[in-house]
GUFIPA-500535 format. One line per 3 residues: their letters; for each residue x, y, z of N, C-alpha, C, O. Coordinates in Angstrom, 3 decimals. Example, Ala and Ser with C-alpha at 12.3 -4.5 7.8 and 13.67 -1.06 7.14 Angstrom:
REM GUFIPA-500535
as) 13.190:-5.690:7.800:12.300:-4.500:7.800:13.200:-3.300:7.800:14.236:-3.319:8.465  12.850:-2.250:7.080:13.670:-1.060:7.140:12.900:0.030:7.870:13.409:1.138:8.039
REM end
This chain:
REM GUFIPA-500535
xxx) -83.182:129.254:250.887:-82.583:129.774:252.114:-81.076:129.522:252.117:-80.341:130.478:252.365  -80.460:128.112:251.818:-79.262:127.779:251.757:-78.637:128.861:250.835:-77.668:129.519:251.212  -79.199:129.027:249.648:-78.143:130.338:248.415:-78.153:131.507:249.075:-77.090:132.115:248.953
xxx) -79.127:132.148:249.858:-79.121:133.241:250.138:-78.060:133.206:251.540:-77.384:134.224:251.687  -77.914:132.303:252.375:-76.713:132.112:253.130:-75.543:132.240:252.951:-74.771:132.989:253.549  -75.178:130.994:251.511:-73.821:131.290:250.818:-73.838:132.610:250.273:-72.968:133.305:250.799
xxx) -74.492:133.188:249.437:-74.056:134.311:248.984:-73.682:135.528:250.300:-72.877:136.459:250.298  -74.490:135.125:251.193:-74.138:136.274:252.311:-72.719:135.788:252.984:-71.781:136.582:253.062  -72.640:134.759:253.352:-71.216:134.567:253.282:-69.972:134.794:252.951:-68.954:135.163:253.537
xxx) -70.325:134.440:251.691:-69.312:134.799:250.516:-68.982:136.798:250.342:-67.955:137.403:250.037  -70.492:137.334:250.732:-70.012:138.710:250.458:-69.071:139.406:251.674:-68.334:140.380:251.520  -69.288:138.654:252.921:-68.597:138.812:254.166:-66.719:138.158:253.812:-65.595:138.619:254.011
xxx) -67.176:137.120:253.321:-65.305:137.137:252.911:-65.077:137.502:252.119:-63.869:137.271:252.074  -65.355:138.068:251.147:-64.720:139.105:250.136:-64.365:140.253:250.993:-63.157:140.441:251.139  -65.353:141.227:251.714:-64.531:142.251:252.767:-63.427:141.749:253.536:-62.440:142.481:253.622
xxx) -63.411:140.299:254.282:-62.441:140.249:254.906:-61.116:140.115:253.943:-60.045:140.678:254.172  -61.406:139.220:252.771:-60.140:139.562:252.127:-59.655:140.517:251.433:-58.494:140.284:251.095  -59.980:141.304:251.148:-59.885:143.085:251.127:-59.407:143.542:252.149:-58.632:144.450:251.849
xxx) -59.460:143.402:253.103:-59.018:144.118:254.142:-57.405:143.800:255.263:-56.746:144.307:256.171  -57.487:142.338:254.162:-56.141:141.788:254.756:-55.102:141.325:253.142:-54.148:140.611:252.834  -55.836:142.052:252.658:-54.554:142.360:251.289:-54.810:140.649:250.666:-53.911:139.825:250.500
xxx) -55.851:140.502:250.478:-55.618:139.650:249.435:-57.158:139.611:248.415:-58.205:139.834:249.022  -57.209:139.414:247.366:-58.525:139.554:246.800:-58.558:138.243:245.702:-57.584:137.681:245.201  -59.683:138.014:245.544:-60.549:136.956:244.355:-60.038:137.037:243.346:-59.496:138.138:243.261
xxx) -59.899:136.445:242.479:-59.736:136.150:241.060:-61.186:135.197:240.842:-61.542:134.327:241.636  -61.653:135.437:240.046:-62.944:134.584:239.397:-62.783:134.366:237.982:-62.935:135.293:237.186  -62.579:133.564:237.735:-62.727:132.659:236.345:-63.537:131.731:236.048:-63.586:131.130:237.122
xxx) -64.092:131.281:235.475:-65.035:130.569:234.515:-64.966:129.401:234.011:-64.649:129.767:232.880  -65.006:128.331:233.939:-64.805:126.999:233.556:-65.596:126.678:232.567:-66.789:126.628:232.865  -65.380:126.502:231.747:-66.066:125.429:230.711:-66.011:124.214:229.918:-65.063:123.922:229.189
xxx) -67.296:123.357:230.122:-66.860:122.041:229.832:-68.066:121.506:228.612:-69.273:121.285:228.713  -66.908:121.408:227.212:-67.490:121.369:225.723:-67.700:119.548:225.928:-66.911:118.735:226.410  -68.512:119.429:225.588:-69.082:118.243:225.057:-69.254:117.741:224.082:-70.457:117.724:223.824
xxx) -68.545:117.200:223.200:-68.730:117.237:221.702:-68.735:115.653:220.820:-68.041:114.696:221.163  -69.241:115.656:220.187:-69.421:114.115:219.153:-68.022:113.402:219.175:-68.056:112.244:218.758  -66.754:113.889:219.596:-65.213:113.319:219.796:-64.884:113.008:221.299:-64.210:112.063:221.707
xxx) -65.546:114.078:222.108:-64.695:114.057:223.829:-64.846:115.301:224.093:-65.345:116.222:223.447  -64.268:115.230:225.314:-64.829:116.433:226.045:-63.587:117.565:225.870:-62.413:117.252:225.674  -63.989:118.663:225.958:-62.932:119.753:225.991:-63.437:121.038:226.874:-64.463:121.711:226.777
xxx) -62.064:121.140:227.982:-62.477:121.918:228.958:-61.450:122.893:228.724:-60.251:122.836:228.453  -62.471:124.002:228.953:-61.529:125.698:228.861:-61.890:126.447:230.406:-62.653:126.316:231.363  -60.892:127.221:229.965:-60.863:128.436:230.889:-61.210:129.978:230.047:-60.790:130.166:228.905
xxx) -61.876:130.821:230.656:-62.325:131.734:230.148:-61.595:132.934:231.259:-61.516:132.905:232.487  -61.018:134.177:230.061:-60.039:135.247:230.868:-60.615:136.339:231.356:-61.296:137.093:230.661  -60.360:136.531:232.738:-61.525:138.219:233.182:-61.002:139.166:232.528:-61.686:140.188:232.571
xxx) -59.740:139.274:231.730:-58.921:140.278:230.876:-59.962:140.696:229.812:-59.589:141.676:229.166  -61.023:140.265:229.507:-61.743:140.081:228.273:-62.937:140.099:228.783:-63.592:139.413:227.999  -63.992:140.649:230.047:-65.029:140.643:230.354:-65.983:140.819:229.478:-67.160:140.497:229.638
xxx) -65.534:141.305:228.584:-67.550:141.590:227.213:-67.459:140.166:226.909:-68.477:139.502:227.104  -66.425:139.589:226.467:-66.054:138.354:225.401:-66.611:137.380:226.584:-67.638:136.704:226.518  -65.746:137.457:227.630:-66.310:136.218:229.301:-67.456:135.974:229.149:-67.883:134.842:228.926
xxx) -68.422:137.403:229.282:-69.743:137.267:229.256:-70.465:137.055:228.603:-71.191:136.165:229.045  -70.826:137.495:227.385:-70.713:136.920:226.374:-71.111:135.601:226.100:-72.239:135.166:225.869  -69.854:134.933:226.167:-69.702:133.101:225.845:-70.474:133.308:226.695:-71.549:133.481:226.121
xxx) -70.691:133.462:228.405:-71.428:133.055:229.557:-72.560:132.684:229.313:-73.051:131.583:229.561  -73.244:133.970:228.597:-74.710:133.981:228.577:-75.186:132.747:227.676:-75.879:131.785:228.008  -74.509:133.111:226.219:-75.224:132.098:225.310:-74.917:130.311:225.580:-75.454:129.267:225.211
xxx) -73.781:130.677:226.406:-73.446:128.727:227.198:-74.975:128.393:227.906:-75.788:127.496:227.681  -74.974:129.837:229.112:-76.076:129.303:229.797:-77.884:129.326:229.524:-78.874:129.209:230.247  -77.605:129.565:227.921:-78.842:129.626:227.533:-79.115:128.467:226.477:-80.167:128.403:225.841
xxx) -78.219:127.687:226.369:-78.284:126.336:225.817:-77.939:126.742:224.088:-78.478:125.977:223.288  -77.145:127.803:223.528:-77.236:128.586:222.351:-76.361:127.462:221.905:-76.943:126.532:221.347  -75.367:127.399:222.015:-73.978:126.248:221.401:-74.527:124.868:221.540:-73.905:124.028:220.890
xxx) -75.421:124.484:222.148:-75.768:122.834:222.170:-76.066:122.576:220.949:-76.533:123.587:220.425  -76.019:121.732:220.269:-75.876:121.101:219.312:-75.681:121.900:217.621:-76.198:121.519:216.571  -74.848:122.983:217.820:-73.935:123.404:216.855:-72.917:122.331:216.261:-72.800:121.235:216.809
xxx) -72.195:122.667:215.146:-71.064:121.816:214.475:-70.020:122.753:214.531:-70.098:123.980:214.478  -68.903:121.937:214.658:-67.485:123.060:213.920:-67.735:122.570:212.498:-67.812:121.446:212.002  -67.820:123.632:212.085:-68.472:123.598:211.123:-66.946:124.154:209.622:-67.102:124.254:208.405
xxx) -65.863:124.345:210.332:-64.910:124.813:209.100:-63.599:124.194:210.191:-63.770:124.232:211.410  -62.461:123.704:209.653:-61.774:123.159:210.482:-60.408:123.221:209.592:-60.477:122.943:208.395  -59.027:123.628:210.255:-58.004:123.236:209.149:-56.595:122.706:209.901:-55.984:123.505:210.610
xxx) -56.210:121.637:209.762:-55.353:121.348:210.138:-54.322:121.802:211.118:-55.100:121.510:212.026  -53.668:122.083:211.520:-52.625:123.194:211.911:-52.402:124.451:211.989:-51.335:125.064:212.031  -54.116:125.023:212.015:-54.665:126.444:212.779:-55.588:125.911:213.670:-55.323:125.626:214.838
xxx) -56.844:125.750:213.046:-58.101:125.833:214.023:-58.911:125.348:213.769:-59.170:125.039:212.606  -59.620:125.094:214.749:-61.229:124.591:214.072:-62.432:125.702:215.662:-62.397:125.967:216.863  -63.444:125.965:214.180:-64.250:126.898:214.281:-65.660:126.384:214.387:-66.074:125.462:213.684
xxx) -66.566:127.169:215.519:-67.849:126.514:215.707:-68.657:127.806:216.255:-68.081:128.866:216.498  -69.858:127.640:216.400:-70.731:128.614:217.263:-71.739:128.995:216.130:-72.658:129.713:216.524  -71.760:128.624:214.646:-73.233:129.403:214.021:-74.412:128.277:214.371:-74.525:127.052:214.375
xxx) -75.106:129.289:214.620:-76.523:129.133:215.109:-77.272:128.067:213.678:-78.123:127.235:213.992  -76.903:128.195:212.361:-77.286:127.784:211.178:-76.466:126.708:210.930:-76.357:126.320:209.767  -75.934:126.215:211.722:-75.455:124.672:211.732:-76.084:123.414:212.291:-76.044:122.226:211.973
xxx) -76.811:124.269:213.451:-77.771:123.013:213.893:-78.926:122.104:212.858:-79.819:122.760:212.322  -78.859:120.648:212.624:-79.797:120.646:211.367:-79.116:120.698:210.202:-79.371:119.975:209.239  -77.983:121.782:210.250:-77.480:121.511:208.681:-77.609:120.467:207.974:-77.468:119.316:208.389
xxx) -77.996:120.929:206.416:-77.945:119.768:205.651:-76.945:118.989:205.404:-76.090:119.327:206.222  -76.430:117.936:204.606:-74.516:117.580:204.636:-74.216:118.235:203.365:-74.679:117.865:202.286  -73.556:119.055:203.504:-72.364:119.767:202.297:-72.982:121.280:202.177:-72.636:121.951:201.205
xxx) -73.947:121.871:203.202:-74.515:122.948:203.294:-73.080:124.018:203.727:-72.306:123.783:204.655  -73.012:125.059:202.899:-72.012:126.034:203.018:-72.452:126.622:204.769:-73.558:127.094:205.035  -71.495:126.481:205.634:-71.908:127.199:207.253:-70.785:128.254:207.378:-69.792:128.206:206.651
xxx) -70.987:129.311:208.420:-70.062:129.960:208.612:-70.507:131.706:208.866:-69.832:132.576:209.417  -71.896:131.816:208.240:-72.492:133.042:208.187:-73.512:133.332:209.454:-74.178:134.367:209.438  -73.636:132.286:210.686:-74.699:133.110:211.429:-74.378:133.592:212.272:-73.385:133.097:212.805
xxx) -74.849:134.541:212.767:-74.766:135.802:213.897:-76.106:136.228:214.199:-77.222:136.092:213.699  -75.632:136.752:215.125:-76.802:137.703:215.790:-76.942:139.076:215.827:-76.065:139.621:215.157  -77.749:139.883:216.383:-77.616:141.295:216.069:-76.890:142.097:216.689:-77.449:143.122:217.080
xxx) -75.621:141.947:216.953:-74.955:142.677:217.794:-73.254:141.972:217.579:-73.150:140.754:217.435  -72.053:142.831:217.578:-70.951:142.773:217.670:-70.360:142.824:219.105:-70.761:143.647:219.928  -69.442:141.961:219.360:-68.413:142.036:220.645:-67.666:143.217:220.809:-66.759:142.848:220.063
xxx) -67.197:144.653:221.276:-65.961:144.866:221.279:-64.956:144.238:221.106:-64.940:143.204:221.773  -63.879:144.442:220.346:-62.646:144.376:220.359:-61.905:144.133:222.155:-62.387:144.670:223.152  -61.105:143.531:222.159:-60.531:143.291:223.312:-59.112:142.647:223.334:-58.837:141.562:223.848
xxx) -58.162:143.583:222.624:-57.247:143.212:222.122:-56.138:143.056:223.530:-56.307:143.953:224.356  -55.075:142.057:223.873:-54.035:142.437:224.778:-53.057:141.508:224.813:-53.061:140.277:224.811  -52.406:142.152:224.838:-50.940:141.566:224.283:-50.429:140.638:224.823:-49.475:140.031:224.338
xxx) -51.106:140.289:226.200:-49.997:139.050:226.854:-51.098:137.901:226.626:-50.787:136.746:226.915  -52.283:138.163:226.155:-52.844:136.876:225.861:-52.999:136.794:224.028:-53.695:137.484:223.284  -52.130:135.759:223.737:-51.922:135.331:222.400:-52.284:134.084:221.826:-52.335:133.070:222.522
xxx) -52.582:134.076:220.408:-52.892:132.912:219.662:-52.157:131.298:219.709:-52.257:130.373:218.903  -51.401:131.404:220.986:-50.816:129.770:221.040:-51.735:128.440:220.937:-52.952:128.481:221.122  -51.161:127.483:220.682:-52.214:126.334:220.865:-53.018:126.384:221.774:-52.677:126.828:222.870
xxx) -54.133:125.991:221.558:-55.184:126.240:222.723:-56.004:127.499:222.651:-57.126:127.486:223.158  -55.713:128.192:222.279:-56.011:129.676:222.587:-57.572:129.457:222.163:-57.838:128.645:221.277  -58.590:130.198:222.814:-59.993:130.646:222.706:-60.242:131.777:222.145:-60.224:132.819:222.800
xxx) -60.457:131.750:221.112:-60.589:133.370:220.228:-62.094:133.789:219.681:-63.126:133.119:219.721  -61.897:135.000:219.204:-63.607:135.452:218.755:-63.637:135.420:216.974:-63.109:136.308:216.304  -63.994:134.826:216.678:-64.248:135.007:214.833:-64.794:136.568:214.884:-65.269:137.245:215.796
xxx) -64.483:136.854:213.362:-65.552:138.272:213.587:-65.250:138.391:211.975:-64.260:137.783:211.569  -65.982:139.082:211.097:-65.996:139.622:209.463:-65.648:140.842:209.840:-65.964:141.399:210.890  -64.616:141.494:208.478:-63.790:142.483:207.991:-64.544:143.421:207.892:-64.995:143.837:206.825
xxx) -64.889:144.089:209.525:-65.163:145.682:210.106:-63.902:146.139:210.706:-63.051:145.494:211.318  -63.973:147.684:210.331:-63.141:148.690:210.361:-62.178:148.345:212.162:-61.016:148.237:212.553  -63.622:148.293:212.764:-63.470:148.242:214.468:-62.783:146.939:215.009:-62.525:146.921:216.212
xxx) -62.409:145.670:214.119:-62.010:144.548:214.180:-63.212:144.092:215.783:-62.918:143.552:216.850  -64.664:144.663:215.214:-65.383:144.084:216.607:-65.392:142.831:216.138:-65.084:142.612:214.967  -65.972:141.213:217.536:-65.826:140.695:217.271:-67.338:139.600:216.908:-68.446:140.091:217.125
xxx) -67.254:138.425:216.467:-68.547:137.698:216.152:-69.729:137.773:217.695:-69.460:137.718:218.895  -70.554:137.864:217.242:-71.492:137.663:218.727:-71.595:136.562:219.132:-72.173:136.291:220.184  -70.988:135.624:218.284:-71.120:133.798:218.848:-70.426:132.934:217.934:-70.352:131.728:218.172
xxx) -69.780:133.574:216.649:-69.406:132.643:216.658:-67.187:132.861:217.248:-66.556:133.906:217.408  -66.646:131.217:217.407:-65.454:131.166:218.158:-64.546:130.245:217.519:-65.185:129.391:216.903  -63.421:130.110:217.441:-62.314:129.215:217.206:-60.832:129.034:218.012:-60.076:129.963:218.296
xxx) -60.588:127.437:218.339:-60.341:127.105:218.902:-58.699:126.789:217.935:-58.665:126.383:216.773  -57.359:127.142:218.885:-56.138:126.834:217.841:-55.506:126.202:217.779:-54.662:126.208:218.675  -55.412:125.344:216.889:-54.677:123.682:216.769:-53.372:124.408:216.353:-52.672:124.537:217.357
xxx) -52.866:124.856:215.410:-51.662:125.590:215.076:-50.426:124.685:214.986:-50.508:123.457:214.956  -49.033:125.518:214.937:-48.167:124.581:214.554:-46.682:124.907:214.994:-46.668:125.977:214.386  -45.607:124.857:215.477:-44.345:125.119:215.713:-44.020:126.744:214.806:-44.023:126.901:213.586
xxx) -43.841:127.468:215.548:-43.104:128.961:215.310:-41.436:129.246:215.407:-41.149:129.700:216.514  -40.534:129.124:214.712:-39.147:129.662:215.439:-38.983:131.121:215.825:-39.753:132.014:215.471  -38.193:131.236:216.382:-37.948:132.803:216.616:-37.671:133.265:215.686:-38.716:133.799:215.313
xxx) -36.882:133.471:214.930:-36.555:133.404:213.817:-38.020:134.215:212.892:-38.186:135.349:212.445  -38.769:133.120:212.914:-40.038:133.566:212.126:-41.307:134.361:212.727:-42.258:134.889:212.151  -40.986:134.257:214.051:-42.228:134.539:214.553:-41.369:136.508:214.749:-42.001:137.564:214.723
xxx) -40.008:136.354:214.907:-39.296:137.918:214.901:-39.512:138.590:213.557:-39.658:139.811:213.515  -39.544:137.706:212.243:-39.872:138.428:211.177:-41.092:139.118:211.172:-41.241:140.327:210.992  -42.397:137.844:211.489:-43.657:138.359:211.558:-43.495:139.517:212.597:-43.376:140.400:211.748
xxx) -43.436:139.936:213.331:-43.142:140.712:214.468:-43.072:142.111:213.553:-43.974:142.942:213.443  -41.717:142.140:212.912:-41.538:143.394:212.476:-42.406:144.193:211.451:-42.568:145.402:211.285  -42.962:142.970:210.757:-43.822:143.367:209.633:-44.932:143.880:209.807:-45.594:144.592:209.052
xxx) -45.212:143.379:211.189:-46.544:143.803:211.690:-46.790:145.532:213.125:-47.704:146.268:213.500  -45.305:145.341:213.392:-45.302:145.940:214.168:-45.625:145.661:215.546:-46.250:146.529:216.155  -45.282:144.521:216.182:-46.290:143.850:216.989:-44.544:143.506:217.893:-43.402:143.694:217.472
xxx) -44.920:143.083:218.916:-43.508:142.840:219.840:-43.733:141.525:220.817:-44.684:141.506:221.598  -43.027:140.695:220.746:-43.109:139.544:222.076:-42.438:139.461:222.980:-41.247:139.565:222.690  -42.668:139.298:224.105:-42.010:139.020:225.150:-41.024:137.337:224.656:-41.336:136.663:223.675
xxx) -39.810:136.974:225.657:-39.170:135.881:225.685:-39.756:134.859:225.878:-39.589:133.791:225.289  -40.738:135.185:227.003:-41.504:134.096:227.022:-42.538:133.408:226.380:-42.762:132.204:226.500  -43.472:134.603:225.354:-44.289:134.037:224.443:-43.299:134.064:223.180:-43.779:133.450:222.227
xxx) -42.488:134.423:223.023:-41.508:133.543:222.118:-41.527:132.147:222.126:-42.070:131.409:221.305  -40.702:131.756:223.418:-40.715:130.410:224.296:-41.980:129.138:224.128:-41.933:127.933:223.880  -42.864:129.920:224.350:-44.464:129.205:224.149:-45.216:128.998:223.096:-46.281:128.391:222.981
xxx) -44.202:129.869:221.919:-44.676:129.902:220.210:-43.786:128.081:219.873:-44.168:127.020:219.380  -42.550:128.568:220.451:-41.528:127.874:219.984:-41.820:126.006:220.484:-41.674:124.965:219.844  -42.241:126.263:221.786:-42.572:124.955:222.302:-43.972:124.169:222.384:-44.144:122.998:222.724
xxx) -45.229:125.417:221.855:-46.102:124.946:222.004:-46.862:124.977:220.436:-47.641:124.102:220.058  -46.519:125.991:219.749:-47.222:126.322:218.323:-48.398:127.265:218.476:-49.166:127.236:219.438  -48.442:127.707:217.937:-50.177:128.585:217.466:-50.011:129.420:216.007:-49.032:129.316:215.268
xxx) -50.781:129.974:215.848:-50.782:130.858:214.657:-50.829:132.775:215.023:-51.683:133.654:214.913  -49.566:132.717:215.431:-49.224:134.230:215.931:-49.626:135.523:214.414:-49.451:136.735:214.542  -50.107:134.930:213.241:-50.071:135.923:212.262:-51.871:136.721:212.826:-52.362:137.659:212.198
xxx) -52.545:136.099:214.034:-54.052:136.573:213.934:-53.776:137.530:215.400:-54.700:138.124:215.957  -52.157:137.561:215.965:-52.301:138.155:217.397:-52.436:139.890:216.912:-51.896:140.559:216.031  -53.228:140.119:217.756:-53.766:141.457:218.064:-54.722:142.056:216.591:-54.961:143.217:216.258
xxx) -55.118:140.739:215.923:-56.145:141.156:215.077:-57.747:140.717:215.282:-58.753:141.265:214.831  -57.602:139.357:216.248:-58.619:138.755:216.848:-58.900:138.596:218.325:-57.941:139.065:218.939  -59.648:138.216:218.990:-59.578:138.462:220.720:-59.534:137.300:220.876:-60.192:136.481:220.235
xxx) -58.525:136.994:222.004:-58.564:135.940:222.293:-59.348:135.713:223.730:-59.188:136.569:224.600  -59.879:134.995:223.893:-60.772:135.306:225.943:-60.453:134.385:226.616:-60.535:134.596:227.826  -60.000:133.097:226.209:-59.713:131.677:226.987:-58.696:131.171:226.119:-57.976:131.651:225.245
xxx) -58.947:129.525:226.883:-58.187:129.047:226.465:-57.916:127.067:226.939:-57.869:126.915:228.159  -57.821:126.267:226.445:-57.773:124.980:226.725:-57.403:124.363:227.792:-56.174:124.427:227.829  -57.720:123.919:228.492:-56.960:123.049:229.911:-57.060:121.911:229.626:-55.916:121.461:229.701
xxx) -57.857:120.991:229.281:-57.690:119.808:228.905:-58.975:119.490:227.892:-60.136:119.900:227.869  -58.236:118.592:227.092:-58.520:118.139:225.745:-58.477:118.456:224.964:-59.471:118.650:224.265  -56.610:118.838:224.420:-56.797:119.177:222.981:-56.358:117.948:222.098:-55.776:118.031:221.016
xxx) -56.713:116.869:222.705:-56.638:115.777:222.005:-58.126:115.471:221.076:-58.442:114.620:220.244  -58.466:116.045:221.383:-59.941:116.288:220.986:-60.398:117.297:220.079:-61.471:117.312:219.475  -59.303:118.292:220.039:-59.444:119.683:219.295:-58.790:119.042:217.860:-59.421:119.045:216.803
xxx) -57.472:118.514:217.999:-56.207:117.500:216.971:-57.193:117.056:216.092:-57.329:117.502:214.952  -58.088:115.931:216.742:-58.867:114.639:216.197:-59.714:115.628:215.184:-59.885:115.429:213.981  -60.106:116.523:215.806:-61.217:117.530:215.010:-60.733:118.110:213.993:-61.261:118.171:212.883
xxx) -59.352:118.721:214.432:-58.549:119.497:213.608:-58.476:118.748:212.048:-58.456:119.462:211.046  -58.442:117.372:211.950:-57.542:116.432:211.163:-59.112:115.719:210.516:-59.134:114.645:209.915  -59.807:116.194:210.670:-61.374:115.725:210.217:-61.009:115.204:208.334:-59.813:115.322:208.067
xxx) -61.813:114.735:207.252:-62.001:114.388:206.303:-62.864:115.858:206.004:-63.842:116.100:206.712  -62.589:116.501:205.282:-63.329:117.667:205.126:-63.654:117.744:203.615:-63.025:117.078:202.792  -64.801:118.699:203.239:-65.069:119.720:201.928:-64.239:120.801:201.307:-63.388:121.449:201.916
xxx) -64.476:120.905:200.368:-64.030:122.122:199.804:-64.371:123.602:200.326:-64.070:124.656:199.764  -65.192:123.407:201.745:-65.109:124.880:202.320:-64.435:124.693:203.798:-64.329:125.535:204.689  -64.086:123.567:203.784:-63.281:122.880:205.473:-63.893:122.437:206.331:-63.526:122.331:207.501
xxx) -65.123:122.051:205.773:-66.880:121.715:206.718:-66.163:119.849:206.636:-65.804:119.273:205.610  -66.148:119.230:208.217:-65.981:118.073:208.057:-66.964:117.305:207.192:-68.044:117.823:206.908  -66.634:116.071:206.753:-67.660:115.608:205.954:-68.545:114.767:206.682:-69.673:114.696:206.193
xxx) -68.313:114.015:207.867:-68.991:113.857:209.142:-68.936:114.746:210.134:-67.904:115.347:210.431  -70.053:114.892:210.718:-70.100:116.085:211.424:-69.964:116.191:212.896:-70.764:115.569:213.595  -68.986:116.951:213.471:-68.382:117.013:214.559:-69.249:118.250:215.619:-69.230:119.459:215.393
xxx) -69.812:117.734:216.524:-70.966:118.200:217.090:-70.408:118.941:218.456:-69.358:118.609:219.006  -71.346:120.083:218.955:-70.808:120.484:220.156:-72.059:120.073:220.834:-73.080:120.704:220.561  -72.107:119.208:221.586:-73.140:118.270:222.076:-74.089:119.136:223.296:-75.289:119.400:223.367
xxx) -72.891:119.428:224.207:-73.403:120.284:225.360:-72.692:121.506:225.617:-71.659:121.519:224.947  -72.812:122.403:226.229:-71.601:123.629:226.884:-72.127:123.933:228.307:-73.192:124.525:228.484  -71.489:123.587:229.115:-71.631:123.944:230.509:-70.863:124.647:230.981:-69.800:124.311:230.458
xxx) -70.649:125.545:231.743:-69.992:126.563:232.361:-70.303:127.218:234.164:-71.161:127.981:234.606  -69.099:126.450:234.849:-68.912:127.045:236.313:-68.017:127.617:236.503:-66.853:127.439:236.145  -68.637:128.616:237.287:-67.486:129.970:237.826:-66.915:129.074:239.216:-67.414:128.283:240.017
xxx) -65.473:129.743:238.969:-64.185:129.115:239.935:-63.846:130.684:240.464:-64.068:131.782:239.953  -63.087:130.199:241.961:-62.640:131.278:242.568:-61.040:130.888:242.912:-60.493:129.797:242.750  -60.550:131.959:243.366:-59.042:131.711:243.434:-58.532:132.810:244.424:-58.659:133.981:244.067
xxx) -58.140:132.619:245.263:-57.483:133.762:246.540:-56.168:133.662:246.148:-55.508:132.648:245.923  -55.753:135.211:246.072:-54.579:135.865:245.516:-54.100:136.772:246.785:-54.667:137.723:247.322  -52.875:136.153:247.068:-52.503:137.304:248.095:-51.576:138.100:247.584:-50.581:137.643:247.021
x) -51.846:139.621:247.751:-51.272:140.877:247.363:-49.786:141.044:248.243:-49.088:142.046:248.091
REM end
């Protein structure tokens, strides 16, 4: 009785704020649990297949006890195959999926900076993206300078400000507008670092294994006045 209240509620102030010029923003919270510490993201409505997506398989317990399973220093470290759970130690990971591809969801003002939440995906035409699996970007200092070269070569353009945010924060701008990015870190990338910097194999598989323990995910609201 109480949910069916709130939700009726809630659908009554959404008209009222519609009607007085201001509307919702809904975003997504997520809170990674992993064999190091916790790491909490935000997930972008810019990217709704990708949002949903992560949503479903979070809330179906799919990522619990996965590994990042490939990790490299000063890009990323990567997790979500289903064929990691159980892995044996020194078992090659990196190949599971499911039957279905993400769209593409390419956009330009959300880029590969530190932190960034992106979609893995294998070399299709459509650059669609993995159905689960994701990587997370440890990355490294960009100058303008370099990140304007990459720019031209690629054909690709930045604003001053993600200049600014290459320059002060790092990421690996050579994957922008080839991978989707959907989120992105709010706290703990002290936790992403530690991971990043693992003792690894010859395929980047830590040699102790760095676990995604739990994935929980609550939707947040946000009033935006127009």
């Amino acid at each position: 009785m109480m949910q069916k209240i709130t939700t009726s509620l809630l659908a009554i102030l959404f008209v009222v704020l519609i009607s007085s010029d201001q509307v919702i923003a809904q975003k997504y919270k997520v809170k990674m649990e992993t064999s190091e510490g916790k790491i909490e993201l935000l997930l972008f409505d810019e990217t709704p297949q990708h949002r949903d997506n992560f949503v479903k398989l979070a809330k179906e317990g799919f990522y619990d006890g996965t590994l990042f399973h490939r990790v490299i220093q000063g890009f990323m470290i990567q997790g979500g195959d289903q064929n990691s759970k159980n892995a044996e130690p020194g078992a090659r990971l990196g190949m599971g999926s499911l039957n279905y591809k993400v769209p593409a969801e390419f956009n330009n003002e959300l880029i590969h900076v530190r932190g960034a939440l992106a979609a893995a995906r294998d070399n299709n035409p459509e650059m669609a993206s993995s159905s689960n699996q994701f990587y997370i970007v440890d990355g490294k200092k960009v100058t303008e300078k370099e990140l304007q070269s990459l720019a031209s070569r690629r054909n690709y353009t930045y604003t001053p400000e993600q200049i600014k945010r290459y320059e002060e924060l790092g990421g690996s701008p050579h994957l922008d507008g080839a991978y989707t990015v959907y989120g992105k870190v709010i706290k703990g990338m002290d936790v992403v670092d530690k991971i990043a910097a693992s003792k690894k194999d010859r395929f980047d598989r830590p040699e102790e294994d760095k676990v995604v323990e739990k994935v929980k995910v609550k939707k947040k609201f946000w009033f935006l006045y127009l």
